[in-house]
Every structure is written in C-alpha cells, then in structure tokens.
C-alpha atoms as a printed R data frame, in Angstrom:
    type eleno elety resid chain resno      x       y       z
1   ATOM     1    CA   UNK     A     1 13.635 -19.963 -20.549
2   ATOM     2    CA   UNK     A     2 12.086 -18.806 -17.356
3   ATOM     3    CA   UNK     A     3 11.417 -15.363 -16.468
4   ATOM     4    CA   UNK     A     4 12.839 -14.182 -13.442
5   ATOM     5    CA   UNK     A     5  9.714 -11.700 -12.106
6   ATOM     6    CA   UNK     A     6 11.638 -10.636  -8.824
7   ATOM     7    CA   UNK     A     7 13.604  -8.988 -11.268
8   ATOM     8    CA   UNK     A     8 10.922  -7.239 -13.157
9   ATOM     9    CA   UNK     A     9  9.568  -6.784  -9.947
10  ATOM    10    CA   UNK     A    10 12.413  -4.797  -8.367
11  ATOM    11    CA   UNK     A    11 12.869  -2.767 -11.751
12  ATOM    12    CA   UNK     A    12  9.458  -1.934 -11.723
13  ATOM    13    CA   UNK     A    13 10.023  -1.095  -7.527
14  ATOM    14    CA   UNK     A    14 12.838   1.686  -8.618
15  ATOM    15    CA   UNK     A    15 10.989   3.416 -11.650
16  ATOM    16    CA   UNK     A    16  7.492   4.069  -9.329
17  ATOM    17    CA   UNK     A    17  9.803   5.071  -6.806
18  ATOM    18    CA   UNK     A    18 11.593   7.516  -9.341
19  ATOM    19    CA   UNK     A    19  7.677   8.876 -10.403
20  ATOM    20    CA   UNK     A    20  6.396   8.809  -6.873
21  ATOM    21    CA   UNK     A    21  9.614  10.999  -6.126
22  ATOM    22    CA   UNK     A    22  8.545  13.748  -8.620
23  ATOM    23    CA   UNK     A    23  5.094  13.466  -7.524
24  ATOM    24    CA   UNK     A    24  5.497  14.079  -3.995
25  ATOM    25    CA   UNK     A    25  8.349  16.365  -4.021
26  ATOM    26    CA   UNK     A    26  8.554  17.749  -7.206
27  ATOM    27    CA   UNK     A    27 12.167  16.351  -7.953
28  ATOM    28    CA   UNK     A    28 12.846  15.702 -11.552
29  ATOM    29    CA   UNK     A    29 16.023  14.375 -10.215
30  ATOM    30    CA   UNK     A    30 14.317  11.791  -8.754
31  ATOM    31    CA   UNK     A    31 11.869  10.826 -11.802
32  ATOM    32    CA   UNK     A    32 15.041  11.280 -14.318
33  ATOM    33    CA   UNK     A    33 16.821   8.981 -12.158
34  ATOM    34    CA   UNK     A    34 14.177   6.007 -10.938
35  ATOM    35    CA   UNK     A    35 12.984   5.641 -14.794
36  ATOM    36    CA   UNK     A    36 16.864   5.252 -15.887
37  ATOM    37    CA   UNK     A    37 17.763   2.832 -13.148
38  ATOM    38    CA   UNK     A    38 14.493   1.081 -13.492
39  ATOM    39    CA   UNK     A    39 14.983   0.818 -17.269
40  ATOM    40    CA   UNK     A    40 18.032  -0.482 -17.342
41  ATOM    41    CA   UNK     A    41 17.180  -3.076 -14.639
42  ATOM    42    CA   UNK     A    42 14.243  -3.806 -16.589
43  ATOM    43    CA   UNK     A    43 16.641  -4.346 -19.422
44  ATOM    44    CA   UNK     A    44 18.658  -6.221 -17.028
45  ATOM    45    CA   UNK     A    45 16.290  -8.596 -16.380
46  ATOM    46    CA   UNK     A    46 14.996  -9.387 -19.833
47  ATOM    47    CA   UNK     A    47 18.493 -10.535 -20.578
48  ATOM    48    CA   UNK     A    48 18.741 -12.550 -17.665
49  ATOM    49    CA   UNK     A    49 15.118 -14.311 -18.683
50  ATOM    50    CA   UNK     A    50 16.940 -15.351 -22.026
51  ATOM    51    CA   UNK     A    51 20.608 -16.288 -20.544
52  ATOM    52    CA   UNK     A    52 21.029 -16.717 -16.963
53  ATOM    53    CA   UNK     A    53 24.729 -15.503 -17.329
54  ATOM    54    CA   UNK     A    54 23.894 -11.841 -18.790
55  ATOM    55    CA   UNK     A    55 24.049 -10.756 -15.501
56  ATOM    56    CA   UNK     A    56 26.067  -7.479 -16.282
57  ATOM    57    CA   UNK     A    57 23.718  -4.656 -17.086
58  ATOM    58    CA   UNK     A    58 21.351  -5.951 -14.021
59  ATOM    59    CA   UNK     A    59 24.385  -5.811 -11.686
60  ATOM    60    CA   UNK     A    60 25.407  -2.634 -12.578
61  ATOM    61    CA   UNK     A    61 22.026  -0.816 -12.345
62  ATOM    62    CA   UNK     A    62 21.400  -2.323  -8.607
63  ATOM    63    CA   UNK     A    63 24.763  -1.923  -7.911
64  ATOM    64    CA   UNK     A    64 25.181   1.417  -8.525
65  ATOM    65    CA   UNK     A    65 21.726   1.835  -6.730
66  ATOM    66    CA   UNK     A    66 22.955   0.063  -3.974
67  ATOM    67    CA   UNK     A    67 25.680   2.377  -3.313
68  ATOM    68    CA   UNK     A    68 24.256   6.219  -3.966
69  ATOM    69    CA   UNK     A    69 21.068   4.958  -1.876
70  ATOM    70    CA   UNK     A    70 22.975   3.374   0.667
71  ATOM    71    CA   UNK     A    71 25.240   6.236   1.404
72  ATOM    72    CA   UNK     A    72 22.339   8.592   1.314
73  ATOM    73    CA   UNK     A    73 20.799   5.915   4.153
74  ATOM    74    CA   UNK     A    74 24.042   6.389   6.281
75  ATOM    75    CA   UNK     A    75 23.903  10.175   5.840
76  ATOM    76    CA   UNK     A    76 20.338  10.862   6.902
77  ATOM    77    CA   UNK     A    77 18.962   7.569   8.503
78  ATOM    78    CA   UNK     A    78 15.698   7.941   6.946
79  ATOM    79    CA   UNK     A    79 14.211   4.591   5.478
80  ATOM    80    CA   UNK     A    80 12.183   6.231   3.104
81  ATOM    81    CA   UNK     A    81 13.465   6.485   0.206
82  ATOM    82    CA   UNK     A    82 17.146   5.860   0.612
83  ATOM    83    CA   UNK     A    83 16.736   2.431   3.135
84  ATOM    84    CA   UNK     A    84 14.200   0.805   1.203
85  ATOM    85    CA   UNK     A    85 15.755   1.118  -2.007
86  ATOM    86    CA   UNK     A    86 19.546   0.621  -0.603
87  ATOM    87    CA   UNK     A    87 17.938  -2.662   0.950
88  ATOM    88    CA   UNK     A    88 16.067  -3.851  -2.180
89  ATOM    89    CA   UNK     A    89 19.174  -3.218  -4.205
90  ATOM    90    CA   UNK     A    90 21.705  -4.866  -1.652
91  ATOM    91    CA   UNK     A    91 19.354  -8.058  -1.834
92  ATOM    92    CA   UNK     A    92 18.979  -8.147  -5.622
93  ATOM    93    CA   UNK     A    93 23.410  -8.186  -5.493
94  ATOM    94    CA   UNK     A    94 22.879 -10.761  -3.006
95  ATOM    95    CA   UNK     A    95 20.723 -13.059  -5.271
96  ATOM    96    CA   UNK     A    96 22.278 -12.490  -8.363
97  ATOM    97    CA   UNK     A    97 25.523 -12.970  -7.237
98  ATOM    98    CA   UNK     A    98 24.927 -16.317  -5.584
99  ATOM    99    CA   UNK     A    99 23.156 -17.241  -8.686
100 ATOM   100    CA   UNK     A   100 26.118 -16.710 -10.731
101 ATOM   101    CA   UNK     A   101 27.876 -19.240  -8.199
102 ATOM   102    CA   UNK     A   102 25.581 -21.901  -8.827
103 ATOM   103    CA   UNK     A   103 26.315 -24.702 -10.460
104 ATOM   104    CA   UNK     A   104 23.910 -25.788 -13.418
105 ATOM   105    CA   UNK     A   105 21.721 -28.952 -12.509
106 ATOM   106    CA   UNK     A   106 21.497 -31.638 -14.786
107 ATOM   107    CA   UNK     A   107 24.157 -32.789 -18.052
C-alpha cells in the first residue's frame, strides 16, 4: 500500500484555500465550500492509498473543482483563487486519469 501524498497534498491545498477564503474576505461560501471539496478529496485519497482503482470520489471532487474554478478563471482572469485552484485541479484529472491507464507492473 503506498500513500499517494500529492493527493493529501492537493486536498489539504483546497480546504486552507476554503479557510483562507473566509479569513480574508469573510465568505462562508468559500470556507463551506474548500472544507467539503477538501474533505472529500481527502477521502478521495485515502481510498486511493488502499486500492489504486477507487479513483471515483477523488475524481469527482477535483473534477467538479476543476470546472466551477475554471469557469470562474475564464470569467474574471484573476489567478488568485480561481487559476490556481482550476490549475491544481486540472493536473490532479490529468494524473489520475493517466494512472487509471496504466498498466500494473509485474504478474
């Protein structure tokens, strides 16, 4: 079993973004939302430590992610917060898609 900490690491990314959110701007919105999304990629990715083919909750978290951030991006241009989490979640489809594609080493 290995753990896959760019995982944890991008679930943990969304849920400070979610707090800072609330603490700069006051947006409950924004601290509602980052703790949900980071939970559940949290959750996510302790499936994924345990079987590399529970891929589904992760996927949908930074897939969903990917697209409300990303058309927020396109609407205002701003990287901050919209870019950088659009981006993060775009490259955590990328590399958990391709790792579904893999084929398993050894018998």
């Amino acid at each position: 079993m290995s753990v896959d900490w760019l995982a944890y690491g991008y679930s943990a990314l969304v849920a400070c973004g979610g707090i800072l959110g609330y603490i700069k701007a006051g947006s409950i919105a924004s601290l509602v939302a980052g703790l949900l999304f980071g939970g559940l990629a949290g959750f996510g990715s302790y499936q994924m430590s345990h079987n590399p083919k529970n891929v589904w909750v992760f996927l949908g978290a930074s897939g969903t992610l990917a697209g409300v951030m990303g058309f927020r991006f396109l609407n205002s241009w701003k990287f901050m917060p919209a870019g950088l989490a659009a981006g993060a979640s775009i490259l955590m489809l990328v590399k958990v898609g391709l790792a579904m594609f893999r084929k398993p080493h050894g018998p």
